[in-house]
GUKOL-393667 format. One record per residue: residue number from 1; residue in one letter; x, y, z of N, C-alpha, C in turn. Coordinates in nm, 2 decimals. Each point is the difference from the previous one (the first is absolute). Example, Ala and Ser with C-alpha at 12.3 -4.5 7.8 and 13.67 -1.06 7.14 Angstrom:
<pts>
(1, "A", (1.32, -0.57, 0.78), (-0.09, 0.12, 0.00), (0.09, 0.12, 0.00));
(2, "S", (-0.04, 0.11, -0.07), (0.09, 0.11, 0.00), (-0.08, 0.11, 0.08));
</pts>
This chain:
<pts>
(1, "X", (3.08, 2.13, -0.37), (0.01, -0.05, 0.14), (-0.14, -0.02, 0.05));
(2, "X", (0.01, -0.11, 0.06), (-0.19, -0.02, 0.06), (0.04, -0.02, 0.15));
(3, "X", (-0.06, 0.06, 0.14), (0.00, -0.03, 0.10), (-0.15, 0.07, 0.09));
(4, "X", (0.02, -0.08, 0.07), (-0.14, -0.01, 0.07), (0.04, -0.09, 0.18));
(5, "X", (0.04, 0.04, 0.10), (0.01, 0.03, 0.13), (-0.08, -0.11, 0.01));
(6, "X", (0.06, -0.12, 0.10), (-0.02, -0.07, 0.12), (-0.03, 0.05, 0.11));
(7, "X", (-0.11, -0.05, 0.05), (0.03, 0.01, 0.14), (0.12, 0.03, 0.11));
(8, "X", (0.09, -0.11, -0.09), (0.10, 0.04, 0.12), (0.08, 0.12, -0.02));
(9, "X", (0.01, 0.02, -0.16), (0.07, 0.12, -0.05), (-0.07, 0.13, 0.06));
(10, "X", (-0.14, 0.00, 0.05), (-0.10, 0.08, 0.05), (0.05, 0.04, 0.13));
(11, "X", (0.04, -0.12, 0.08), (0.03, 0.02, 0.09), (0.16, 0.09, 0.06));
(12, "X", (0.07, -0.08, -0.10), (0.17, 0.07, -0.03), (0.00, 0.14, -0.03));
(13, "X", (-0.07, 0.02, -0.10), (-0.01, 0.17, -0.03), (-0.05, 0.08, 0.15));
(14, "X", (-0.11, -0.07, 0.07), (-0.07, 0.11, 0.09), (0.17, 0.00, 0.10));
(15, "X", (0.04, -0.14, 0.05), (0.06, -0.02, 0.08), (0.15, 0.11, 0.00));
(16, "X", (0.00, -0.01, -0.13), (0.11, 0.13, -0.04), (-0.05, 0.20, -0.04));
(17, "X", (-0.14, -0.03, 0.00), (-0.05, 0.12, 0.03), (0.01, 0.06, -0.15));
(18, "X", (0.01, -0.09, -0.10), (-0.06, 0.01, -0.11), (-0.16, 0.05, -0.07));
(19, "X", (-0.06, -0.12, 0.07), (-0.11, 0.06, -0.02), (-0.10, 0.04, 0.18));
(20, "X", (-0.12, 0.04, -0.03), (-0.06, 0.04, 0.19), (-0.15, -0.02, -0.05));
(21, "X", (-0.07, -0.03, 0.10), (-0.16, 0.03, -0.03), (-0.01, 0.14, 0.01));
(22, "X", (-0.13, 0.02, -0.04), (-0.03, 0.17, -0.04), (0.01, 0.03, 0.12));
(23, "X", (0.01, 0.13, 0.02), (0.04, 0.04, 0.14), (-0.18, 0.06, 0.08));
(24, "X", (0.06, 0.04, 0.11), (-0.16, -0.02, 0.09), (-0.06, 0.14, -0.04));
(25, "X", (0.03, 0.12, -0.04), (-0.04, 0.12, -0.03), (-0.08, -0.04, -0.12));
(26, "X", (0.05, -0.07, -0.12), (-0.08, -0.05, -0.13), (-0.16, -0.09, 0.06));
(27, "X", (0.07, -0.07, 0.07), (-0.12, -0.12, 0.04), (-0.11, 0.08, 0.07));
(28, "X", (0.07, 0.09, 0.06), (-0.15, 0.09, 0.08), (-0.05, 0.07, -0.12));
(29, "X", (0.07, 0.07, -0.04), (-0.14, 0.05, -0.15), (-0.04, -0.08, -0.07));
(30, "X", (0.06, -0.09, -0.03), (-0.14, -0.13, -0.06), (-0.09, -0.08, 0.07));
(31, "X", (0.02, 0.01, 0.10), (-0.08, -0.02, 0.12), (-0.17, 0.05, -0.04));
(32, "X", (0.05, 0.16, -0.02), (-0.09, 0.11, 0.03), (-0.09, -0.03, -0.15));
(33, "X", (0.04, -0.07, -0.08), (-0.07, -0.01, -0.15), (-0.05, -0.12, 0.02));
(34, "X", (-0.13, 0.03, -0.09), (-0.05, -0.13, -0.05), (-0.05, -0.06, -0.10));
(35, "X", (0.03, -0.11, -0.07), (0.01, -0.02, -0.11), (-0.10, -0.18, 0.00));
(36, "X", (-0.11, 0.04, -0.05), (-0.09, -0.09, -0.01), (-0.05, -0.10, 0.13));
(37, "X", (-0.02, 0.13, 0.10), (-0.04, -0.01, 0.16), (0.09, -0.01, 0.05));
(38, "X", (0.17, -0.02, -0.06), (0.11, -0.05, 0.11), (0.13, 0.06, 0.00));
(39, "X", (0.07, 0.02, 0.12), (0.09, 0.08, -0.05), (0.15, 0.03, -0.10));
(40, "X", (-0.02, 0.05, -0.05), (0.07, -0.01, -0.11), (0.20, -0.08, 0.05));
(41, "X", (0.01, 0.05, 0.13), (0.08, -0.12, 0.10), (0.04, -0.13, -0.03));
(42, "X", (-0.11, -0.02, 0.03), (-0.05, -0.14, -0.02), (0.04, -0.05, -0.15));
(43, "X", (-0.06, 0.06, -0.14), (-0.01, -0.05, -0.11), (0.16, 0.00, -0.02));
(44, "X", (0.05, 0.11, 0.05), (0.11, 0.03, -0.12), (0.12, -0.10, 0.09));
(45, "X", (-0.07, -0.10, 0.12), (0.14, -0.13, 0.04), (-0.09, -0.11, 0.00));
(46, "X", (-0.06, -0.03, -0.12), (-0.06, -0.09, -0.06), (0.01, -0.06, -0.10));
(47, "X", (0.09, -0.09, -0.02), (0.05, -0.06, -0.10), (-0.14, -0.04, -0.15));
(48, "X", (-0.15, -0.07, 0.10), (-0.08, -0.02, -0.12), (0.00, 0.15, -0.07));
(49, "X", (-0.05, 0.12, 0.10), (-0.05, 0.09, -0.05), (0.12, 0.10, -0.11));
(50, "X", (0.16, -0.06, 0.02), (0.09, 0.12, -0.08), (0.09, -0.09, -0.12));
(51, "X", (-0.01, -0.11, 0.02), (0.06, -0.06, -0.10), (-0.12, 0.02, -0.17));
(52, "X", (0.07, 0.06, -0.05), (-0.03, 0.03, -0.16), (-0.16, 0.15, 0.01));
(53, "X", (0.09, 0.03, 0.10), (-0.09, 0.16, 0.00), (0.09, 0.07, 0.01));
(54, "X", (0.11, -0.01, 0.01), (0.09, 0.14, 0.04), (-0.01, 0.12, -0.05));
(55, "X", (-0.10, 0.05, -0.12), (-0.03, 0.12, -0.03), (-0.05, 0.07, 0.08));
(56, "X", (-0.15, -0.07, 0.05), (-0.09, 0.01, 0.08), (0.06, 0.04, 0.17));
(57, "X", (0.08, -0.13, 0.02), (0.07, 0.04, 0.14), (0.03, 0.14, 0.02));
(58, "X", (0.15, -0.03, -0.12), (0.09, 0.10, 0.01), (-0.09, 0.15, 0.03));
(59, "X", (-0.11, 0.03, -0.08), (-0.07, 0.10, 0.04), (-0.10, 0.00, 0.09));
(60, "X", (0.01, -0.09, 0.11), (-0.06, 0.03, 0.10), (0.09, 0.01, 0.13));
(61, "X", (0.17, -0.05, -0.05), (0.09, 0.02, 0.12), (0.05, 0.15, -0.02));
(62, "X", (-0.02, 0.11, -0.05), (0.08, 0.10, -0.05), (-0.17, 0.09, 0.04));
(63, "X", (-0.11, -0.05, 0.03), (-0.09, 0.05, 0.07), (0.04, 0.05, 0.15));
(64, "X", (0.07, -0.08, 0.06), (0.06, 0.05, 0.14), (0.16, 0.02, 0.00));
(65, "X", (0.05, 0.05, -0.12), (0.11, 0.11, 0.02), (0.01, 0.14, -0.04));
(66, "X", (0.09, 0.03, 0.00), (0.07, 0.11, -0.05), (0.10, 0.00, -0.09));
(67, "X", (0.08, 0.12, -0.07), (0.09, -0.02, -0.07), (0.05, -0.14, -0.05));
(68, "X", (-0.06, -0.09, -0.11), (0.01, -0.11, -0.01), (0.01, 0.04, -0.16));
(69, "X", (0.02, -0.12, -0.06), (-0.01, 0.01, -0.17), (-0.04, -0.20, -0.01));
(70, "X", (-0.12, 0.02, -0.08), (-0.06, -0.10, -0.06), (0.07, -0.05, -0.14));
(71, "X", (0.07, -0.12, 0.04), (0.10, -0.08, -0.14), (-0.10, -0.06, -0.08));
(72, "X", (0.00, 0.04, -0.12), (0.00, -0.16, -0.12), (0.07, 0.00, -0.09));
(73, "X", (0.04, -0.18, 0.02), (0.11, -0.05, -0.09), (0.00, -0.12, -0.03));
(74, "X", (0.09, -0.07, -0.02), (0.02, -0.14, -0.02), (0.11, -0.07, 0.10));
(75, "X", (-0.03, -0.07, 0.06), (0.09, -0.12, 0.12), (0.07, -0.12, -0.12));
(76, "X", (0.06, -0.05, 0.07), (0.10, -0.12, -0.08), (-0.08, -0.08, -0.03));
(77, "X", (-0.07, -0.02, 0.21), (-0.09, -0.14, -0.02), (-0.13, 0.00, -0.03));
(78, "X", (-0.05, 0.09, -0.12), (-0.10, -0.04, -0.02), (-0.03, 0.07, -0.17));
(79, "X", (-0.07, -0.08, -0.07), (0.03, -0.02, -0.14), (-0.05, 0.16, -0.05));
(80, "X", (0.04, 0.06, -0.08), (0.02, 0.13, -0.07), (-0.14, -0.03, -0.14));
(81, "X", (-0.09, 0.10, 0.03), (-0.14, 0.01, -0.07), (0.01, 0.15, -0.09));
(82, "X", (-0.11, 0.02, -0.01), (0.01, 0.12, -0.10), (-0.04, 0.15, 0.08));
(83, "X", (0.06, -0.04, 0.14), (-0.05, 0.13, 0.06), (0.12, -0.03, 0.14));
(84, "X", (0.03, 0.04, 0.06), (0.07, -0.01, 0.17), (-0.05, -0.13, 0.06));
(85, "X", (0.08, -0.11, 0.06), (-0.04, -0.09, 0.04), (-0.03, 0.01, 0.15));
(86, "X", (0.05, 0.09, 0.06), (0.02, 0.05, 0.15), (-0.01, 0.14, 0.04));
(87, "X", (-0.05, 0.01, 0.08), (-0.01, 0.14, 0.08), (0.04, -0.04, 0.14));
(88, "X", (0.06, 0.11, 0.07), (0.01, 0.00, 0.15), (0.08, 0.18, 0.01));
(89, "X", (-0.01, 0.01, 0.16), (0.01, 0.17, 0.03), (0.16, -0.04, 0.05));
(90, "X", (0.04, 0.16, 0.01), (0.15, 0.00, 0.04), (-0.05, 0.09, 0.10));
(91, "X", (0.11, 0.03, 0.07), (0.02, 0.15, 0.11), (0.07, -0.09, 0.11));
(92, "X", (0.10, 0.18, 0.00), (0.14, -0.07, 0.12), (0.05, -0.07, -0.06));
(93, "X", (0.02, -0.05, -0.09), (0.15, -0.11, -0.03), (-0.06, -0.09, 0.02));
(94, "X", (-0.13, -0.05, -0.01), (-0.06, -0.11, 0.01), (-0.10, -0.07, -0.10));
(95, "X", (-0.05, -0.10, -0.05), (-0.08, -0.02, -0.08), (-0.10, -0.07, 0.04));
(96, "X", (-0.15, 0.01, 0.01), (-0.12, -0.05, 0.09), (-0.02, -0.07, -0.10));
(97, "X", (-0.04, -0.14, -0.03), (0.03, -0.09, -0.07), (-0.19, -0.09, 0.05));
(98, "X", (-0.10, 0.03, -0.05), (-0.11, -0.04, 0.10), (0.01, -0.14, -0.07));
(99, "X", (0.06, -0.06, -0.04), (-0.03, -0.15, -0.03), (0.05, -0.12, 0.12));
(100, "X", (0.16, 0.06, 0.08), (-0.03, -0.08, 0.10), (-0.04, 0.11, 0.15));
(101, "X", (-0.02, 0.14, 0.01), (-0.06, 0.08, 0.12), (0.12, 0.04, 0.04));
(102, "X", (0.13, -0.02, -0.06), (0.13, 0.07, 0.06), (0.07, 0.13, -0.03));
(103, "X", (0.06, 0.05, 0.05), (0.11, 0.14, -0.10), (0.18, -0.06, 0.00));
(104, "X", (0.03, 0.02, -0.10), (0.09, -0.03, -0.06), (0.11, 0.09, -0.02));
(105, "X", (0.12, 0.02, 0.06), (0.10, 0.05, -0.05), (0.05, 0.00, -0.14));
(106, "X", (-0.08, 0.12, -0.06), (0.02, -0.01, -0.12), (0.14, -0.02, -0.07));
(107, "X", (0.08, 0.00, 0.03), (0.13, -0.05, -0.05), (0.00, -0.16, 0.00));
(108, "X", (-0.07, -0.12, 0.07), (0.01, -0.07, 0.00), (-0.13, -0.06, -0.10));
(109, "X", (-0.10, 0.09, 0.01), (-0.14, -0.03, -0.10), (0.05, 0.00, -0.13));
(110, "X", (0.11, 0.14, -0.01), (0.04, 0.00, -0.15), (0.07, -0.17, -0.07));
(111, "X", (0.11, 0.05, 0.11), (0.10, -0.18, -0.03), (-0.07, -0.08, -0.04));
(112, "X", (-0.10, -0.04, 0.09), (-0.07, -0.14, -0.02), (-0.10, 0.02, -0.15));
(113, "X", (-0.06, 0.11, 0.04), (-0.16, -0.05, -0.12), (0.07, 0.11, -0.13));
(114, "X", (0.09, 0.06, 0.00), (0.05, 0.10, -0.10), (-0.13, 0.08, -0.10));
(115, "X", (-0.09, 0.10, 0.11), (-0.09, 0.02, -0.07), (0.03, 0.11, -0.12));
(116, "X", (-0.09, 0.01, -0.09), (0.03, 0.04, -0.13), (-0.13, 0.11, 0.03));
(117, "X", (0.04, 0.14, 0.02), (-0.12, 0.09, 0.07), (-0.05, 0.08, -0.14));
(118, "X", (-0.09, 0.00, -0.02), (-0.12, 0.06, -0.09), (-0.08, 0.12, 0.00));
(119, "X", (-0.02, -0.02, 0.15), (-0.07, 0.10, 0.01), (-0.04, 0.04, 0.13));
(120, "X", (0.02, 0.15, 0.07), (0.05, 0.04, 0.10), (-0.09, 0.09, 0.07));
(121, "X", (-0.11, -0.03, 0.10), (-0.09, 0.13, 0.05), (0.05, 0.10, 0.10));
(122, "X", (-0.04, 0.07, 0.05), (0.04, 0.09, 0.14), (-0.17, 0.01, 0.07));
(123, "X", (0.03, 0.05, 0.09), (-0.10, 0.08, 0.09), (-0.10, 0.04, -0.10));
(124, "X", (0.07, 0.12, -0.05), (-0.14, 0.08, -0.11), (0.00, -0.02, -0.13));
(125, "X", (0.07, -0.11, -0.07), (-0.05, -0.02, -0.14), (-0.07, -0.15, 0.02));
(126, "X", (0.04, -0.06, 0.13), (-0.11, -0.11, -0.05), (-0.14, 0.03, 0.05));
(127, "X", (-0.01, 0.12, 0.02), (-0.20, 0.05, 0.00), (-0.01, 0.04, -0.15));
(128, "X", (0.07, 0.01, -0.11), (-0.06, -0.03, -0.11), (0.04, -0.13, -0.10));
(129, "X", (-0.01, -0.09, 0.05), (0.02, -0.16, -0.03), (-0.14, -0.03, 0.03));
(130, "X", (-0.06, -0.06, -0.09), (-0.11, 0.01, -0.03), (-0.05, -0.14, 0.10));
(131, "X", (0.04, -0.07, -0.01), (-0.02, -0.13, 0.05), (0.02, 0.03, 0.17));
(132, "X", (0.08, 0.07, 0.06), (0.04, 0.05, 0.13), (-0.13, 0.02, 0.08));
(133, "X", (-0.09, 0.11, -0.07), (-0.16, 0.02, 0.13), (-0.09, -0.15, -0.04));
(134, "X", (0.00, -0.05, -0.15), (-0.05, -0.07, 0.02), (0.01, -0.16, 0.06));
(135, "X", (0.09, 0.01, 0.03), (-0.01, -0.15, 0.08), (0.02, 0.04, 0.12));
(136, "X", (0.06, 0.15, 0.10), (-0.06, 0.01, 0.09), (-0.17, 0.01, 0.06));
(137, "X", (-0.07, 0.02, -0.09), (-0.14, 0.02, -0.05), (-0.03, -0.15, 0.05));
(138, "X", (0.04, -0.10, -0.12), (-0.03, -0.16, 0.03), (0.02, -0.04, 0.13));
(139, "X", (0.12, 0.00, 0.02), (0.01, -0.02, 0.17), (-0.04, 0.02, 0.10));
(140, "X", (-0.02, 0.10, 0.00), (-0.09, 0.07, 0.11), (-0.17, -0.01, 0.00));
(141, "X", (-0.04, -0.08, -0.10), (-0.14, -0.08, 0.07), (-0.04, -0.03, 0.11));
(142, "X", (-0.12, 0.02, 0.02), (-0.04, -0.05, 0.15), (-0.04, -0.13, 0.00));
(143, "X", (-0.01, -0.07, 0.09), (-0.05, -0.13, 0.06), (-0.07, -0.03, 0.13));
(144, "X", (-0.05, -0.10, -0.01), (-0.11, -0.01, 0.14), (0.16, -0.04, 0.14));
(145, "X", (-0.06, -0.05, 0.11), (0.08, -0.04, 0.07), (-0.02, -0.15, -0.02));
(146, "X", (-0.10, -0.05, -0.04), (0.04, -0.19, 0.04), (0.12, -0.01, -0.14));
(147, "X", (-0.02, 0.07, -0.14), (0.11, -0.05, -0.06), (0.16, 0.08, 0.07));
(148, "X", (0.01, 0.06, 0.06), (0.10, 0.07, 0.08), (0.05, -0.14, 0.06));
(149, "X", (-0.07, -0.01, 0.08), (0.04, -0.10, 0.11), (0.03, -0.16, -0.09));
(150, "X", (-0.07, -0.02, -0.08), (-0.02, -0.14, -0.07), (0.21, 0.05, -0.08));
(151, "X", (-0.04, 0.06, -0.06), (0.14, 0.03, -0.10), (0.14, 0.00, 0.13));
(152, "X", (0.00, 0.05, 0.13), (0.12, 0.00, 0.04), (0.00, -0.11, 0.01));
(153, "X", (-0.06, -0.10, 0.05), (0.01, -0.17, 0.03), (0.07, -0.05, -0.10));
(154, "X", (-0.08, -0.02, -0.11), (0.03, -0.03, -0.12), (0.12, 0.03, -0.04));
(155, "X", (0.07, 0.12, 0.00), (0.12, 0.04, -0.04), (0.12, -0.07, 0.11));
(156, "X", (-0.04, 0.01, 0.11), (0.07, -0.05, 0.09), (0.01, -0.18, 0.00));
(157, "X", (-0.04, -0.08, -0.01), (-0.01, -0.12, -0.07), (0.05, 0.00, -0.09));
(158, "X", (0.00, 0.06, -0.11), (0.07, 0.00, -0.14), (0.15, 0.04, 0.09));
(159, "X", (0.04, 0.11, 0.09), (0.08, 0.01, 0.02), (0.11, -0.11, 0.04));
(160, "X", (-0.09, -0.08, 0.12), (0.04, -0.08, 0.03), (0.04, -0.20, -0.04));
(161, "X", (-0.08, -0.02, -0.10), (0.02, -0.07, -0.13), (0.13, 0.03, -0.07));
(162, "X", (0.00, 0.07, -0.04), (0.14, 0.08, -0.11), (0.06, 0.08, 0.10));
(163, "X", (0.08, 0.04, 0.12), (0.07, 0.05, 0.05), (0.10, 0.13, -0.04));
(164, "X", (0.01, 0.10, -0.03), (0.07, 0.09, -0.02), (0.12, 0.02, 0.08));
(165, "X", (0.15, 0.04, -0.01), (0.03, 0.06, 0.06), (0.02, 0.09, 0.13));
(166, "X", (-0.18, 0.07, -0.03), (-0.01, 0.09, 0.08), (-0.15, 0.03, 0.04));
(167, "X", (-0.05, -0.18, 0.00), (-0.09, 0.02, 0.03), (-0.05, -0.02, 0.15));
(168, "X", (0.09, 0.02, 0.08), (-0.03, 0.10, 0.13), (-0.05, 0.10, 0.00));
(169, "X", (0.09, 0.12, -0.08), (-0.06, 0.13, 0.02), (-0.15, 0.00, -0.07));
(170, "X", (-0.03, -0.06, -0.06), (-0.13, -0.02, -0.06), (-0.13, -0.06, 0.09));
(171, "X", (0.06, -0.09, 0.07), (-0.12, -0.06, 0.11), (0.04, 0.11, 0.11));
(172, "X", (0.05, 0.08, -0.02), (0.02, 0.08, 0.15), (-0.14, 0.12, -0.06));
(173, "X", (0.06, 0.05, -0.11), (-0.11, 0.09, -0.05), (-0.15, -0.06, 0.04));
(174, "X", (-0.02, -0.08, -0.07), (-0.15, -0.12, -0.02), (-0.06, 0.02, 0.20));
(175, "X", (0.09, -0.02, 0.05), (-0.05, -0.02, 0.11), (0.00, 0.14, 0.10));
(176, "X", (0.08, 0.08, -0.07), (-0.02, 0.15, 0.02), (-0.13, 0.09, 0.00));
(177, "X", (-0.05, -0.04, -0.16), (-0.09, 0.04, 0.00), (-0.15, -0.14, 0.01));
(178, "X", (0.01, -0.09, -0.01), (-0.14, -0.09, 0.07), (-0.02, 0.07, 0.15));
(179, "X", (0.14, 0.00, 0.12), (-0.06, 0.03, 0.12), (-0.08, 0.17, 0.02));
(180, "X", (0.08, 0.10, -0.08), (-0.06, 0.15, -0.06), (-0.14, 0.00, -0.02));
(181, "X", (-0.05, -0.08, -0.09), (-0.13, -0.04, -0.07), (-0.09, -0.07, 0.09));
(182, "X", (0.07, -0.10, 0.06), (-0.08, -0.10, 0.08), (-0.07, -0.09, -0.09));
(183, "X", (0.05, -0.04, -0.12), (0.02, -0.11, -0.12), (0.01, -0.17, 0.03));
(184, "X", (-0.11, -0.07, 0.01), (-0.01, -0.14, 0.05), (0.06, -0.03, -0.13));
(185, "X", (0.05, -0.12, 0.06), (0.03, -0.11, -0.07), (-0.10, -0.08, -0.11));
(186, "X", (0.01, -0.11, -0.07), (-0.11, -0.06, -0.07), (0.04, -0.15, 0.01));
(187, "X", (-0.10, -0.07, -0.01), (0.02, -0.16, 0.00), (0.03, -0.06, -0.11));
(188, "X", (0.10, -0.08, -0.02), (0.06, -0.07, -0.16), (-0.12, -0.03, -0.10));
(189, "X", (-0.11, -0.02, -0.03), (-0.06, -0.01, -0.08), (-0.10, 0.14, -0.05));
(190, "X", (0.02, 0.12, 0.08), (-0.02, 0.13, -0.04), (0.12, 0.02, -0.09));
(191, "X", (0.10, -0.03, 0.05), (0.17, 0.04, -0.06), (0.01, -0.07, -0.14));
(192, "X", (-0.09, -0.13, 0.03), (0.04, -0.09, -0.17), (-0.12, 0.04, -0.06));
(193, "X", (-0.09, 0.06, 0.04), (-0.07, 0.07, -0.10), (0.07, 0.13, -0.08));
(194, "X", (0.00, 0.11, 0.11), (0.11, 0.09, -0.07), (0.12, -0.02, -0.08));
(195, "X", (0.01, -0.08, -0.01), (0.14, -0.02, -0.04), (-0.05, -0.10, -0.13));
(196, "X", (-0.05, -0.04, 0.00), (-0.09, -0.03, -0.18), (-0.06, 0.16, -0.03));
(197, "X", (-0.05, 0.09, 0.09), (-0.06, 0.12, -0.08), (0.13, 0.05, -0.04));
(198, "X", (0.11, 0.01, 0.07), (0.13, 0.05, -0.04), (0.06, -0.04, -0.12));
(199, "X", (0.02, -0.15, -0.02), (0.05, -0.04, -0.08), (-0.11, 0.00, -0.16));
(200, "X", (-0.11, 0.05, 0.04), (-0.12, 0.02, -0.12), (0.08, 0.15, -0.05));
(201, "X", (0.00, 0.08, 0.07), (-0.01, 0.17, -0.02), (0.11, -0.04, -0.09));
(202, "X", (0.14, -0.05, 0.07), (0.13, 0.01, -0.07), (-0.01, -0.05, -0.15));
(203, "X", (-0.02, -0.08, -0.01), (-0.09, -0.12, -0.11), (-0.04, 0.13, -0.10));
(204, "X", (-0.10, 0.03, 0.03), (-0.11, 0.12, -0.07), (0.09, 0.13, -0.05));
(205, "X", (0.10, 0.06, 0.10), (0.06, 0.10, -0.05), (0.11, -0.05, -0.05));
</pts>
């Protein structure tokens, strides 16, 4: 079985209370993090920034919980490699899924994407998962403020080009924290520069 959610299906599930955005207790501790000058908020309802990181995500959304367990496994919809094709967190009967920024009633996560679980962290064994401090390590780099400010734009534009589901709650963050900061804006040919250095880095790695 292969399935992969419409928009409108996006909308039907919320509308039946299927699926919810993260809730506002989560969003204030990622708020409080920062993850390459920005808050980790921000990144993790960002569609450029979470589609084909979900390792990465996944261990930066279980940074502002509790009692949680970090999944890897394999999804329906997405092809089966020589290692876990997918990761995402559970807790509460829910599954945090950072690829589209939602939680999922896992009875209905299971139905649909029939994950095939691999391998299973908690609280205190995923501090010896070796990969766990270190990509919290990576992320949590510092940055100046003008790429701070240049990268929300940027993402927000991207956002708004390609449209998410939920990408309200995303410009709500963006603009949450630019007013916080006091984060100017930039003029389209600053933007189409960055966005060639963007599309260089991506390129490169």
């Amino acid at each position: 079985m292969y399935f992969e959610p419409t928009i409108e299906e996006y909308h039907s599930f919320i509308a039946q209370h299927w699926i919810a955005p993260y809730e506002e207790t989560l969003k204030e501790n990622l708020r409080k993090q920062k993850v390459a000058g920005l808050p980790a908020s921000v990144l993790l309802l960002s569609k450029p920034c979470c589609r084909g990181n979900c390792y990465q995500m996944s261990i930066l959304l279980t940074t502002a919980m509790s009692s949680f367990h970090l999944v890897h496994g394999n999804i329906n919809c997405l092809p089966k490699e020589d290692y876990p094709n997918h990761s995402w967190v559970e807790k509460d009967g829910y599954v945090y899924d950072t690829t589209d920024g939602f939680k999922w009633k896992k009875e209905l996560y299971d139905a649909l994407f029939e994950p095939e679980i691999l391998k299973i962290y908690d609280e205190q064994t995923v501090q010896d998962y070796p990969y766990y401090q270190a990509v919290l390590q990576h992320l949590r780099r510092e940055t100046d403020a003008f790429f701070q400010a240049i990268s929300l734009q940027y993402l927000e534009l991207l956002e708004l080009e390609q449209p998410t589901v939920n990408h309200h709650a995303l410009l709500e963050e963006i603009e949450k924290y630019r007013s916080q900061e006091n984060l100017k804006t930039y003029a389209p040919p600053v933007l189409e520069k960055f966005r060639q250095y963007m599309n260089r880095e991506s390129v490169d790695s």
